[in-house]
VMD Tcl script that draws the C-alpha trace (Angstrom):
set ca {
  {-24.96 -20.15 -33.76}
  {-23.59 -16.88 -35.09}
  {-20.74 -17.81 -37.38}
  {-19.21 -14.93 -37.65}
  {-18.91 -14.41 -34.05}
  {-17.88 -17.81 -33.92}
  {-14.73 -17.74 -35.85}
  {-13.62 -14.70 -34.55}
  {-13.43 -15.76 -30.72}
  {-11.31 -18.98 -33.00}
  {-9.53 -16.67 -34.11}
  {-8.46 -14.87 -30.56}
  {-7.68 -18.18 -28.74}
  {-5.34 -18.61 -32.10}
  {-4.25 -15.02 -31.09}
  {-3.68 -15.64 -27.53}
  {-2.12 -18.58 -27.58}
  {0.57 -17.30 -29.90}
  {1.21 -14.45 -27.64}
  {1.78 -16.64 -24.50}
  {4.12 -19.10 -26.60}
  {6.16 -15.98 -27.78}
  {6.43 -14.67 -24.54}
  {7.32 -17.41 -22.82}
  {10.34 -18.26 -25.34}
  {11.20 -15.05 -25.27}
  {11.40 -14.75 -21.48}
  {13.49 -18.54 -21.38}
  {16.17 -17.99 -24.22}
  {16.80 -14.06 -23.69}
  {18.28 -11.79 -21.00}
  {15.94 -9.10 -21.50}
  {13.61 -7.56 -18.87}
  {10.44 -9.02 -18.75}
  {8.76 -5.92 -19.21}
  {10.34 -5.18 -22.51}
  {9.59 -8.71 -23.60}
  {5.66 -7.75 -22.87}
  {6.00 -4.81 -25.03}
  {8.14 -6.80 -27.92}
  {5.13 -9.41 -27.85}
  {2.57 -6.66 -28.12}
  {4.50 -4.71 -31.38}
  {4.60 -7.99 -32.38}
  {0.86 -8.75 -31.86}
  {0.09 -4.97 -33.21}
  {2.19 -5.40 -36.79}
  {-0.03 -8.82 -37.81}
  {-3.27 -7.64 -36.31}
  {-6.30 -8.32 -38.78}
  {-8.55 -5.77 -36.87}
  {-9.51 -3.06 -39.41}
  {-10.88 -1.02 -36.17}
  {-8.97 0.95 -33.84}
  {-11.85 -0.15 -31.66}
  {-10.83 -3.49 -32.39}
  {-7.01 -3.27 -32.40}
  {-7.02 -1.85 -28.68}
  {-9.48 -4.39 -27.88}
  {-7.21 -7.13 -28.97}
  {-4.02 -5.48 -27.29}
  {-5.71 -5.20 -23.80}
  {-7.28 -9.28 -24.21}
  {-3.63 -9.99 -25.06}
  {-2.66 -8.18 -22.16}
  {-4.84 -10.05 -19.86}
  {-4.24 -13.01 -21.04}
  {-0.31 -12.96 -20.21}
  {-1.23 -11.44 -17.00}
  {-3.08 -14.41 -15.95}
  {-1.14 -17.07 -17.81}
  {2.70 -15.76 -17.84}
  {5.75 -16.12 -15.65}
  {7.62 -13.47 -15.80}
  {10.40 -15.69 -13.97}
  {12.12 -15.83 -10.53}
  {8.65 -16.83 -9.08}
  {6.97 -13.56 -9.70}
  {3.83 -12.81 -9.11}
  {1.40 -11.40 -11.43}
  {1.76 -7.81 -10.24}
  {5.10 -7.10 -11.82}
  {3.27 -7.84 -15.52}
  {0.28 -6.30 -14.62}
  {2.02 -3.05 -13.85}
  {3.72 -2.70 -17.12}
  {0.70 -3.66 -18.64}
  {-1.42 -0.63 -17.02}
  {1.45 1.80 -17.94}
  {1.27 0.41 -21.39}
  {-2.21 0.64 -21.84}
  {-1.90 4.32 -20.47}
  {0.77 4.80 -23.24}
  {-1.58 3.75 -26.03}
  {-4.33 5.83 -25.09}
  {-2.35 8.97 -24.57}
  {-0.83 8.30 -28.06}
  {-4.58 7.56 -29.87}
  {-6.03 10.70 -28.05}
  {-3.61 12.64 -30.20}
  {-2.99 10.69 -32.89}
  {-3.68 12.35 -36.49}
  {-3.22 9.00 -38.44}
  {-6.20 9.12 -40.99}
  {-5.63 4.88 -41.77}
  {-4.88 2.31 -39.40}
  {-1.59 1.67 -41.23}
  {-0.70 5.18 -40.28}
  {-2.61 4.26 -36.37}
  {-0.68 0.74 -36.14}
  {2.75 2.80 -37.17}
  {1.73 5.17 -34.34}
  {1.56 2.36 -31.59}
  {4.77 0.94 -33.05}
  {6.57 3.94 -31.85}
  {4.47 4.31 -28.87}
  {5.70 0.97 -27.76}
  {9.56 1.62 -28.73}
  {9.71 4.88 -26.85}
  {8.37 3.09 -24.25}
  {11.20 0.10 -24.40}
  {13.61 2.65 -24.91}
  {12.51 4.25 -21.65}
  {12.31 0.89 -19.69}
  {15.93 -0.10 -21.01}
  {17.50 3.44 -19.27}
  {15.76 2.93 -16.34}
  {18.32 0.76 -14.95}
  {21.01 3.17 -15.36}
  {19.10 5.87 -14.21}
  {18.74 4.48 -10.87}
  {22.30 3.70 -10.79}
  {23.31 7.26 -10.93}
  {20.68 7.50 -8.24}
  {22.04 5.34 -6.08}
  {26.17 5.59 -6.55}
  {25.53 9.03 -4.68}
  {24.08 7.07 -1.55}
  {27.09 4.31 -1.71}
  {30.13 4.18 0.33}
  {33.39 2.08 0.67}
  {33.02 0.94 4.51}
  {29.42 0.36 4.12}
  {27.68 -3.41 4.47}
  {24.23 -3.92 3.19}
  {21.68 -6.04 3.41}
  {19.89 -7.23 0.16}
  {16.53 -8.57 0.23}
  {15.51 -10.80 -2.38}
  {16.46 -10.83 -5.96}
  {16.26 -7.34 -8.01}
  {17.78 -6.76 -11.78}
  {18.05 -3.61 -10.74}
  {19.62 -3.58 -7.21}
  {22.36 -6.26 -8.80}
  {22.89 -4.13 -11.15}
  {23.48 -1.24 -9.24}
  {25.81 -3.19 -7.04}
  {27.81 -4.44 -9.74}
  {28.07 -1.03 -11.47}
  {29.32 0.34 -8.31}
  {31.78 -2.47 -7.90}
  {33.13 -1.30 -11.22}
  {33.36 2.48 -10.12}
  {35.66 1.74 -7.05}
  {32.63 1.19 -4.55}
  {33.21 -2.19 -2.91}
  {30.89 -2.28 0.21}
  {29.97 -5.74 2.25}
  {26.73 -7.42 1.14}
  {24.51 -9.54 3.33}
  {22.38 -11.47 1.74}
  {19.01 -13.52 3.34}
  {18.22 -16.83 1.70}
  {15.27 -15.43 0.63}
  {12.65 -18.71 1.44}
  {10.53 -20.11 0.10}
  {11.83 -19.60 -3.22}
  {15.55 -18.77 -1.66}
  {16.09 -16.17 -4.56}
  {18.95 -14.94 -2.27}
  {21.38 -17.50 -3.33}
  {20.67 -16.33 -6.95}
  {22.06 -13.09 -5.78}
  {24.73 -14.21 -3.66}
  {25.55 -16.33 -6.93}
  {25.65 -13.43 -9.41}
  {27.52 -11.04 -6.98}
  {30.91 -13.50 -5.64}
  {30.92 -14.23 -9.78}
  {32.41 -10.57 -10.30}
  {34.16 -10.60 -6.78}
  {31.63 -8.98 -4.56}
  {32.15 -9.57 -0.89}
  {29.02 -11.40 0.55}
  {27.78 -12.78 3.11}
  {24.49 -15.49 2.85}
  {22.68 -15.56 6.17}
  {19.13 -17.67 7.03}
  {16.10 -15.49 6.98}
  {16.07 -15.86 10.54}
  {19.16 -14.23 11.65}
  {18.14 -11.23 9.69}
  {17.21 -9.29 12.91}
  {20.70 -10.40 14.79}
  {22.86 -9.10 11.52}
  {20.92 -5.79 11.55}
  {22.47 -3.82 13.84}
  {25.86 -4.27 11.97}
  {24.42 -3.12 8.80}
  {24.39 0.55 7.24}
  {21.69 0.37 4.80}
  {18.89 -2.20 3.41}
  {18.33 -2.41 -0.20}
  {15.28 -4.03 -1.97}
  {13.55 -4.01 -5.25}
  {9.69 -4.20 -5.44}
  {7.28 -6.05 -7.81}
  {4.86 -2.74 -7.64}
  {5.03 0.80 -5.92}
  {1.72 1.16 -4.36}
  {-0.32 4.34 -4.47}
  {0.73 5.60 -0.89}
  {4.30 4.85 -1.47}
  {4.29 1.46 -0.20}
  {5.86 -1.49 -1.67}
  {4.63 -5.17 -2.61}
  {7.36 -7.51 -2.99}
  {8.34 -11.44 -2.05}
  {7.75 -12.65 1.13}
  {10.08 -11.34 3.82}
  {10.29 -7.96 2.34}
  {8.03 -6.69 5.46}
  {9.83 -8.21 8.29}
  {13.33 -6.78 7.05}
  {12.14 -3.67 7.14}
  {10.67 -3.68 10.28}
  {13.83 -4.57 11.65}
  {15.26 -1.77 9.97}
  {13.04 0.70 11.16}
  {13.40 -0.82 14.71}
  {17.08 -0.63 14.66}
  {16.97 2.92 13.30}
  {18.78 1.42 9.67}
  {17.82 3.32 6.18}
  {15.77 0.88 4.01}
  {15.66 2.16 0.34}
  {13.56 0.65 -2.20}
  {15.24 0.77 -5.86}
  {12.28 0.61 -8.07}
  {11.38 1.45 -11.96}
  {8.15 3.77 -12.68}
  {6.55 1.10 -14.67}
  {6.37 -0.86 -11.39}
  {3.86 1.76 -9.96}
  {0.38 0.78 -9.49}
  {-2.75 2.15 -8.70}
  {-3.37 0.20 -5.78}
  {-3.87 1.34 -2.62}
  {-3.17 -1.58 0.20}
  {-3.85 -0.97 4.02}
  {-2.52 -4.06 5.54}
  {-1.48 -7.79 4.27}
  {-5.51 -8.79 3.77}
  {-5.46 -6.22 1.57}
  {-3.56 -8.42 -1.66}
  {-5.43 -10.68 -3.19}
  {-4.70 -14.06 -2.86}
  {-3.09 -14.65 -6.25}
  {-0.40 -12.12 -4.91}
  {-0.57 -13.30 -1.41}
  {0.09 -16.97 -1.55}
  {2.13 -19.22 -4.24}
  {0.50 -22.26 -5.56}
  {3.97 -24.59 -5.47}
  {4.71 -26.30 -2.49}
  {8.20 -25.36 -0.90}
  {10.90 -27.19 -1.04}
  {12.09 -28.27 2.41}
  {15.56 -30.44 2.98}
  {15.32 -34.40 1.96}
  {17.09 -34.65 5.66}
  {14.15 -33.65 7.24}
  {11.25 -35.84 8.54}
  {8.39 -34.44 7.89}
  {4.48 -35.15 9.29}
  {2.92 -36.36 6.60}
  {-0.41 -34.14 5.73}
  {1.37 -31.16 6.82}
  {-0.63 -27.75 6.84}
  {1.26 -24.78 6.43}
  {1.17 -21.39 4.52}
  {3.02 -20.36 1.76}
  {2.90 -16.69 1.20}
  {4.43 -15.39 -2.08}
  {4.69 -11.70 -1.54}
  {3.85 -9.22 1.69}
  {3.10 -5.50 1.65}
  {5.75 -3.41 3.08}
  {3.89 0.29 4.30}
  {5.23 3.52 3.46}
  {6.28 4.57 7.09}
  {9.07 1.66 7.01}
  {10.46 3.38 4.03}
  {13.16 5.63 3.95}
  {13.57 6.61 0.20}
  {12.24 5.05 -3.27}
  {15.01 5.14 -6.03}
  {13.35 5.50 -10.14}
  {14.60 6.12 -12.77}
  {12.21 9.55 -12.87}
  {13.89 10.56 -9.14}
  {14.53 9.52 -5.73}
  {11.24 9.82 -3.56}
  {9.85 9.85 -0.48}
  {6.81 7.38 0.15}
  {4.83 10.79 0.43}
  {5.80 12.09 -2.91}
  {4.81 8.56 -4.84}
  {1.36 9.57 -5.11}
  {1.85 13.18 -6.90}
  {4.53 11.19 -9.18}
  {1.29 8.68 -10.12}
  {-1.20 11.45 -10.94}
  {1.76 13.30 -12.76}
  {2.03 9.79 -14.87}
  {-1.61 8.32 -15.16}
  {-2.97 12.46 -15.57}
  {-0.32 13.74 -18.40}
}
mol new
graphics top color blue
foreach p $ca { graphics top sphere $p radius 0.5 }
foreach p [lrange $ca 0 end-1] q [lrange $ca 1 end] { graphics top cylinder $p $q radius 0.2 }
display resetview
């Protein structure tokens, strides 16, 4: 056996496993976005790297990458896509930077991703409010909503119009299986927010009341569709049906280079969730039930009225140019 080679693949499971553990505390004790958790791991990961190659530093980040991808929650039940998004636009970051980079050590290179990776937080952090200002433009007084799922970033667009004087009425779909709509419900009445909680089911019967549909989205798909939990497709058919707006509020790190036709189209990491729902203690159930459990569903891009980021409100049709503007520059 090579011992060399040996201890160095030791040495990355040492690696790895420290940059799962950090993560995960990270994402249980903080408040902070997942995504700038990812990149807090990785400056971490990049200041005590031993790799005296750049080769071998932006081997090590993209492993690490990989390996949270495949291993990490990000929380809420996500799926994998909304790390592996941020991880792709990170990755693009870091080669950008090393293409022009002039550092002549890898104390000056490591510096160099260090700053990378802050600008990059620092851009992730104003995303948020970006949107906002986005979106107070859209809001009205006498307007109810619908909310699908749970979003950081439609909550807190909600709440910051709250604050400005924009009360509107919020309906809000249990969200099942994972019924992240009650989270919602729960961090909206806490500031005073009018809302409503309705069963999945009665989302097509509520529709016609509603002015507008509001979502977030775990990635922003190549042809300016969405992927997002489970449900997120059959709201805004509804919508479309009853002639409603749907807008997706979305950050650019969420977009992907993926290019989905139909649900068979995610793979079945994204499609389905491994836990087994929860389902009432009142109800008898056959025992050796079969039943499927989908995690997240592909909403297309003609259901779409208009995708909020923080880099400008879009049509599904303009996604695409915005993706070669990011992945080509």
């Amino acid at each position: 056996m090579n011992l060399s080679f040996s201890s160095k693949s030791d040495s990355m499971s040492i690696t790895l496993k420290k940059v799962l553990d950090e993560f995960t505390q990270l994402n249980e004790t903080t408040k902070e976005h997942y995504a700038v958790i990812l990149i807090k791991v990785m400056i971490n990961l990049i200041t005590n790297s031993k790799e005296m190659t750049m080769q071998g530093l932006t081997h090590e980040i993209k492993t690490a990458g990989e390996y949270l991808i495949n291993n990490a929650q990000a929380g809420h039940g996500r799926s994998e896509l909304v790390l592996r998004s941020t991880q792709t636009i990170y990755q693009h970051y870091i080669s950008k930077g090393l293409q022009h980079s002039k550092a002549d050590s890898m104390e000056a290179l490591k510096q160099t991703l260090l700053e990378i990776s802050q600008e990059l937080i620092d851009i992730i952090i104003r995303s948020k409010d970006n949107i906002k200002t986005q979106c107070l433009k859209f809001f009205n007084n006498r307007f109810k909503v619908l909310v699908v799922g749970y979003s950081n970033v439609v909550i807190y667009s909600l709440i910051e119009a709250f604050k400005a004087g924009i009360v509107m009425e919020i309906y809000i779909p249990e969200g099942r299986p994972k019924s992240e709509g009650i989270e919602t419900y729960r961090q909206l009445t806490e500031i005073g927010y009018p809302c409503k909680l309705i069963f999945d089911s009665a989302i097509g019967q509520v529709m016609e009341n509603i002015d507008m549909v509001l979502t977030g989205a775990e990635a922003v798909v190549e042809n300016g569709g969405i992927i997002n939990r489970v449900g997120t497709y059959t709201t805004a058919i509804c919508a479309k049906f009853q002639k409603k707006p749907f807008y997706v509020l979305a950050e650019s790190f969420k977009f992907t280079r993926l290019f989905p036709l139909s649900q068979k189209d995610l793979s079945d990491s994204i499609r389905y969730s491994q836990e087994e729902p929860c389902f009432s203690e009142k109800l008898q159930l056959p025992e050796n039930m079969d039943f499927i459990n989908p995690l997240c569903d592909y909403t297309p891009p003609d259901l779409i009225t208009l995708l909020f980021t923080d880099v400008g409100v879009f049509t599904p049709s303009a996604v695409s140019e915005e993706l070669i503007l990011i992945f080509n520059t």
